[in-house]
N, C-alpha and C positions, 0 to 999 in steps of 0.2 A: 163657448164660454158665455156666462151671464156678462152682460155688459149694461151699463148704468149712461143714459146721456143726459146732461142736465139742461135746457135749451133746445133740448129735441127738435121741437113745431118750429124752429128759427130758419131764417135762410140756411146758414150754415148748417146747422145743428141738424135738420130734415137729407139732407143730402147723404152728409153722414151716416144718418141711419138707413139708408135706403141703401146703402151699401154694406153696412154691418147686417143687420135681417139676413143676407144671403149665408151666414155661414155662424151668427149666435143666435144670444134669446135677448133682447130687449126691452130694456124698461126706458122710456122716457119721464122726466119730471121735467116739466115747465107749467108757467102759472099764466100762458097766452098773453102775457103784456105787449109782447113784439109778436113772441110767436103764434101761429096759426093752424087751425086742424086741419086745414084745405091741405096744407105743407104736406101732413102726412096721410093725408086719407086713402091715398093708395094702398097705404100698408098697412092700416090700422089692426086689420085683421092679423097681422102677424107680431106686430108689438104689444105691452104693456102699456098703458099711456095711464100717470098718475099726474091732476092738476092741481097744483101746490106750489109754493113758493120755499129756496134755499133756506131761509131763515126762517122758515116753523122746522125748529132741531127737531119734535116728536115725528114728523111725516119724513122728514128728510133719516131719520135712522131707522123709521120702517122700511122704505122704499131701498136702502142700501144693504139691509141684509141680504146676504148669499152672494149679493155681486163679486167680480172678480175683478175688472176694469171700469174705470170710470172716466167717461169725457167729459173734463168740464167745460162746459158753453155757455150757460146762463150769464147775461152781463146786461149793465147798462152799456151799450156800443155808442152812445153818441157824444160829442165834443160837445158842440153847443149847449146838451142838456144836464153837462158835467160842469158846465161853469157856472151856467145857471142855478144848478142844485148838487151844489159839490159834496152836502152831507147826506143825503139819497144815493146819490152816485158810491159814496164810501159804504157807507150801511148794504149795496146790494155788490157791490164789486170786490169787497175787501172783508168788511165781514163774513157774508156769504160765501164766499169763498173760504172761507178760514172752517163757517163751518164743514161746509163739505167734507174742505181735508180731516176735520177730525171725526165726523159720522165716518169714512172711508177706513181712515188707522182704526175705529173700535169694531168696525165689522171684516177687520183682518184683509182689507182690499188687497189685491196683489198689485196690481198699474194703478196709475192715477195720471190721468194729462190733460193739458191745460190750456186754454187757448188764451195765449199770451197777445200781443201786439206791437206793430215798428215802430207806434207811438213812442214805446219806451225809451228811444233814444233823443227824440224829441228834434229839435232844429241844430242839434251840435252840426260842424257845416262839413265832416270828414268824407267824404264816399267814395267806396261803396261801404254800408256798415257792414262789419263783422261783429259776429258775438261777441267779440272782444272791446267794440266800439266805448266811446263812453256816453252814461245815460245820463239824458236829462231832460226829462217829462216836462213837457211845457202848458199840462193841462191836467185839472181833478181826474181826468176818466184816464190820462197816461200814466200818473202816479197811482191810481189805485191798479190798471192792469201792471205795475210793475211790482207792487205790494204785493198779489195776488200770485204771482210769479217767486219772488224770492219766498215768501210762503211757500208752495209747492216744492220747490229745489230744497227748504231747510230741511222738509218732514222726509225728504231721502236721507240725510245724513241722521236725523233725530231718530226714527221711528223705523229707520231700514224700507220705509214703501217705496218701491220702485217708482219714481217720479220722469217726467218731461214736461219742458215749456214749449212749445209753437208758436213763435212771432210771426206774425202773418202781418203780411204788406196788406196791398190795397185789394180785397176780395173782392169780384165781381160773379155775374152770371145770373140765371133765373131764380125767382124768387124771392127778389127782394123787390119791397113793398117801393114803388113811389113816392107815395104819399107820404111815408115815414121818415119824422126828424132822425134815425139812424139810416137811410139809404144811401148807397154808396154813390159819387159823381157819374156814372154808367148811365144808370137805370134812371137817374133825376134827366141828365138829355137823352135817353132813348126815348122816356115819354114826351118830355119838350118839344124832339123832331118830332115825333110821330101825331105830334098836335097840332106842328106848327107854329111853336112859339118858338122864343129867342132862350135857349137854356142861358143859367145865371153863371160868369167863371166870376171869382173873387180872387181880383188883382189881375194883373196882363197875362194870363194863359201859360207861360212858360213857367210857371211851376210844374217838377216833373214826379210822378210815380210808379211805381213798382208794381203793375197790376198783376194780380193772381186769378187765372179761372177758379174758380169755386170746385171744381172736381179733381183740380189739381190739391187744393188743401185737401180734400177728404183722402186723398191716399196718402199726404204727410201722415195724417192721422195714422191711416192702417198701417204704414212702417213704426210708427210709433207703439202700435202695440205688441209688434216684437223683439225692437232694436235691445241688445244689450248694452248699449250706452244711455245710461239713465243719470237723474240726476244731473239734467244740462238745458240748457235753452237751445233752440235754433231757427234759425231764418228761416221764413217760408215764402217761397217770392219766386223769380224765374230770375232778375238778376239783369234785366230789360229795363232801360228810363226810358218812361213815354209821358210828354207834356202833354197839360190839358186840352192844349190848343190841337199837337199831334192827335189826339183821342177823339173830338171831335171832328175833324177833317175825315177820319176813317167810319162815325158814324154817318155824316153826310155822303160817303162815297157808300156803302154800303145801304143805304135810306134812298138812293138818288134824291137827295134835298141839298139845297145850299143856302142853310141859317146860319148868320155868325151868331155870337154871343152875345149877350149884356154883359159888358164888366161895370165890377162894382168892389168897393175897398175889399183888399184884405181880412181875414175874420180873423179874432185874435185867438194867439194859440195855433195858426195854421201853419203848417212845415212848410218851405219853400221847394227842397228836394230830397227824394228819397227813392232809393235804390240797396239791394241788396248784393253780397256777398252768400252765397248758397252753397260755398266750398264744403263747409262745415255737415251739411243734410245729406247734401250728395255722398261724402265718405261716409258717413257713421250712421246714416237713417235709409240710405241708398235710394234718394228721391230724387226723383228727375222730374220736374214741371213739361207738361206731355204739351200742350196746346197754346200753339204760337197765338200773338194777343188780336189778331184779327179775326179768325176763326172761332176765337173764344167770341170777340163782339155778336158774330153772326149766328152763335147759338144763344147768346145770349137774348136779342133783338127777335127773335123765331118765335120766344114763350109765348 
């Protein structure tokens, strides 16, 4: 199948494709703001790599002809830089995405999916969340991933394209930048220990999340683009609560180092716990999260 990723060179987005290449034909569109060519250079040779940004509509409906599926990935990922620049953040998350979906419907896309977020639910204090949970985005970057989401789910019922949302917890694993205000808590103390400094927690460590290996989402992905249940959102997570305090303890066992933390306030906007309900993926997308969260640490800590 022609497959279209948008976000390609990203942590995420690179993964994904390095598993799609084995069996379509790939085009990437990213405009390298996050993402990377190093991501993909392995495979360069077997994708399409067009660098361009969502919202030039003339590139984005050249590069979508013929496709058949499209994953969309391109986002602003970061909290912090979502409150700071909350109408950037809409113009690439919510915009952006709106174009996609209609470059997609005019070039008669069959799938379309979306990589949604647990933001969406926001700090409502219920758990474990289920899809049915109620939402309440506590942040620009969690009300535009949830914009960009019901956008997706309408254009199934509007336009007949076979749709899906992927909320995804807290993704980990190789390839995500350190240095980057989108990186995930992982990879900010992996490099910390591995320096020797004191990683940063914001507030007393017992805030708990819902980690995701990063190879675990890419195969949500791949059952997505067969599931006959379209047209729906679902949890992507293992459905595990592990505090931040828990996470680092396992990097220091795994480092043999023994740094605590700096604590320091709370950031505003930041969930205190979150944990998924996976019931829903498991029947109807038939995903199983394959790699218990220490093993994921230790391939992750290897890059």
């Amino acid at each position: 199948m022609k497959v279209l990723v948008t976000g390609g060179a990203g942590f995420i987005g690179s993964h994904l494709v390095e598993e799609l290449v084995k069996e379509h034909e790939v085009t990437i569109l990213d405009n390298l703001t996050t993402g990377k060519e190093e991501n993909i250079a392995k495979i360069k040779d077997k994708i399409k790599f067009v660098k361009g940004d969502i919202n030039d509509e003339a590139l984005l409906q050249k590069t979508m002809q013929g496709q058949e599926v499209v994953f969309h990935l391109a986002a602003i990922a970061s909290v912090p830089y979502s409150v700071e620049k909350p109408l950037e953040t809409h113009k690439i998350n919510t915009t952006g995405t709106l174009r996609v979906l209609l470059a997609a419907r005019d070039a008669k896309v069959k799938r379309f999916i979306y990589s949604s977020s647990a933001a969406v639910y926001g700090d409502e204090p219920t758990l474990p969340k289920t899809e049915q949970s109620v939402l309440k985005p506590q942040t620009p970057y969690a009300l535009t991933k949830l914009t960009g989401e019901q956008y997706t789910l309408m254009f199934n019922k509007l336009y007949n394209m076979e749709t899906v949302a992927l909320r995804y917890f807290n993704v980990y694993g190789p390839r995500q930048d350190p240095k980057s205000p989108y990186s995930g808590v992982i990879t900010k103390f992996v490099t910390a220990l591995k320096e020797g400094r004191q990683p940063i927690i914001y507030g007393d460590g017992m805030q708990t999340r819902d980690f995701i290996f990063v190879k675990d989402v890419v195969q949500a992905n791949i059952k997505a683009m067969t599931t006959k249940n379209t047209g729906k959102a679902f949890n992507i997570a293992t459905g595990v609560q592990v505090s931040v305090k828990e996470m680092l303890h396992c990097l220091n066992e795994i480092l043999k180092t023994k740094i605590t933390a700096k604590l320091e306030p709370r950031q505003p906007g930041d969930i205190l716990h979150s944990v998924a309900d996976i019931t829903l993926a498991k029947k109807e997308l038939g995903f199983t999260p394959d790699l218990p969260f220490h093993e994921g640490l230790e391939l992750t800590i290897k890059e």
